[in-house]
C-alpha positions in Angstrom: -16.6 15.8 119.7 -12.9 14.5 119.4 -13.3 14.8 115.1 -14.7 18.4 115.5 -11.8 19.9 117.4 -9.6 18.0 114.9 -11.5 19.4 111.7 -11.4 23.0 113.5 -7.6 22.3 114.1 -7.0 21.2 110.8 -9.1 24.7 109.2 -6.9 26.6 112.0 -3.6 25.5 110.7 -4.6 26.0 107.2 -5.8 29.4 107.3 -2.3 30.4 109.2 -0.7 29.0 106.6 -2.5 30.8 103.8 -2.2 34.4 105.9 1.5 33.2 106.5 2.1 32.7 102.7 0.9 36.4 101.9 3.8 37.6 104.0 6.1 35.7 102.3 8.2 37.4 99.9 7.8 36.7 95.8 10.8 35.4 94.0 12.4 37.9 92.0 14.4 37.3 88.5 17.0 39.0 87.0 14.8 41.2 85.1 13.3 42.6 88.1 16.5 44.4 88.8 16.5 48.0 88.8 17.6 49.3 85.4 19.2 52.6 84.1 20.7 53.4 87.3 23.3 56.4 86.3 23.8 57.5 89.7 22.8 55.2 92.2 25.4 51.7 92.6 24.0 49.4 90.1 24.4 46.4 92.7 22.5 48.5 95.0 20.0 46.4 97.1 16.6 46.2 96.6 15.6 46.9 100.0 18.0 49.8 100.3 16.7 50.6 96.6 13.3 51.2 98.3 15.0 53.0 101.0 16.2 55.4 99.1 13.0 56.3 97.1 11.0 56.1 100.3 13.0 58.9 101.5 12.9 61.0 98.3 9.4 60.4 98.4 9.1 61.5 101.6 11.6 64.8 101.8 9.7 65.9 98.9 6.2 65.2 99.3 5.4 63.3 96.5 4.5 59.4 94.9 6.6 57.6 92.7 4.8 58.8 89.3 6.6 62.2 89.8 9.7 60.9 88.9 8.6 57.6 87.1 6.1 57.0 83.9 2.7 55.6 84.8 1.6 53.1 82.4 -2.1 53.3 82.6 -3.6 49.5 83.2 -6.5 48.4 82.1 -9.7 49.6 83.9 -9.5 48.4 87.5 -6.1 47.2 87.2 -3.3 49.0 89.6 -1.2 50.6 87.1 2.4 49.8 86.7 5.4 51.7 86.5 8.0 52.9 83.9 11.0 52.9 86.6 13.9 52.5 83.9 12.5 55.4 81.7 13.7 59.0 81.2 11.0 60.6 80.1 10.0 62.7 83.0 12.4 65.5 83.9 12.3 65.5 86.9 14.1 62.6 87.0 17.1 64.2 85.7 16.9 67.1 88.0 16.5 64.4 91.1 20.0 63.0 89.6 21.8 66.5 89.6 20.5 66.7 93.1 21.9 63.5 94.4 25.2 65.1 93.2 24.7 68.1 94.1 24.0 66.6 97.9 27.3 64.4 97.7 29.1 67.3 96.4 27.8 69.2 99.5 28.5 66.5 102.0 31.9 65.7 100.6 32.9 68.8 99.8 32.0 71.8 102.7 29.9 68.8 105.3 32.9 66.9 106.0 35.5 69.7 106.7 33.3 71.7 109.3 33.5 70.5 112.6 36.1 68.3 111.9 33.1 66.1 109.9 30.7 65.9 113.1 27.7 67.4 111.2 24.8 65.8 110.5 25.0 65.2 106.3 22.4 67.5 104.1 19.7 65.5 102.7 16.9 66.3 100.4 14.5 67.3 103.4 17.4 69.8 104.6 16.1 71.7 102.0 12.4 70.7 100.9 11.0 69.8 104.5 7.8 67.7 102.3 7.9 70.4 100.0 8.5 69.9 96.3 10.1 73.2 95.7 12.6 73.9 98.3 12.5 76.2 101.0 14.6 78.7 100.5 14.1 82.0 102.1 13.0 82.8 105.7 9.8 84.6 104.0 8.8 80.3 103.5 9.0 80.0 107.0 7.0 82.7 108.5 3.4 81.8 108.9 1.0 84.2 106.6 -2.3 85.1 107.9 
C-alpha cells in the first residue's frame, strides 16, 4: 500500500512538472529580435512588442497576416510569418498612422486641456473596424 501511494506520488510530481515546463518560456536568440523596425524603438521589448500589435490588432479588427506575409507551411503545419518584410501595404500605411497618431497627440492632444485628454489611439478612429469611422452616417444603425 505504502509503495503505491509512493509510485502515485512520484507520477503526480512528474506530470506537474511536465504541465509546469509548457508554461515555461522558450529561450530566445538574437535572431529572434524584431527586425525592420522604422518606426517603433528598435530596443523595444518583446512583450511590449506584442502589446503593441495586440492593440492594432484589436482597434482594427484584424490578424497579424494583414499587415505581415504568411509563409504557407507545409500541409498541417501552422504557418509562419514574414514579420520583417514589406511587402504588404498596409504595412506602410499602419507606419504613416503611427505618425500620424503621435503627430496628433503631440501636436493638438497635449495643448487642450492643459494635456488632461485621454491620447487618440487607432480605435479612436476604427472602433474594430478596418476602415475608420468617419462620418456620423457610420454610426446610425440602418434597418
Amino acid at each position: 500500500m505504502f509503495l503505491k501511494k509512493k509510485i502515485l506520488f512520484a507520477l503526480g510530481l512528474c506530470g506537474i512538472m511536465i504541465v509546469g515546463q509548457s508554461f515555461v518560456q522558450k529561450e530566445h536568440h538574437d535572431d529572434d529580435k524584431p527586425q525592420n523596425l522604422k518606426i517603433l524603438p528598435k530596443d523595444i521589448s518583446e512583450d511590449h512588442l506584442h502589446k503593441v500589435m495586440h492593440d492594432f490588432s484589436v482597434s482594427l479588427g484584424v490578424r497579424c497576416n494583414h499587415c505581415h506575409v504568411k509563409q504557407e507551411g507545409a500541409t498541417g503545419e501552422r504557418p509562419k510569418m514574414d514579420f520583417a518584410s514589406d511587402a504588404k501595404p498596409e504595412k506602410e500605411i499602419a507606419r504613416q498612422m503611427m505618425k500620424m497618431v503621435e503627430g496628433i497627440n503631440h501636436e493638438y492632444m497635449s495643448k487642450i486641456a492643459e494635456g488632461n485628454l485621454e491620447p487618440v489611439t487607432c480605435v479612436t478612429c476604427h472602433n474594430g473596424h478596418v476602415k475608420p469611422l468617419n462620418s456620423v452616417d457610420s454610426l446610425v444603425k440602418k434597418n
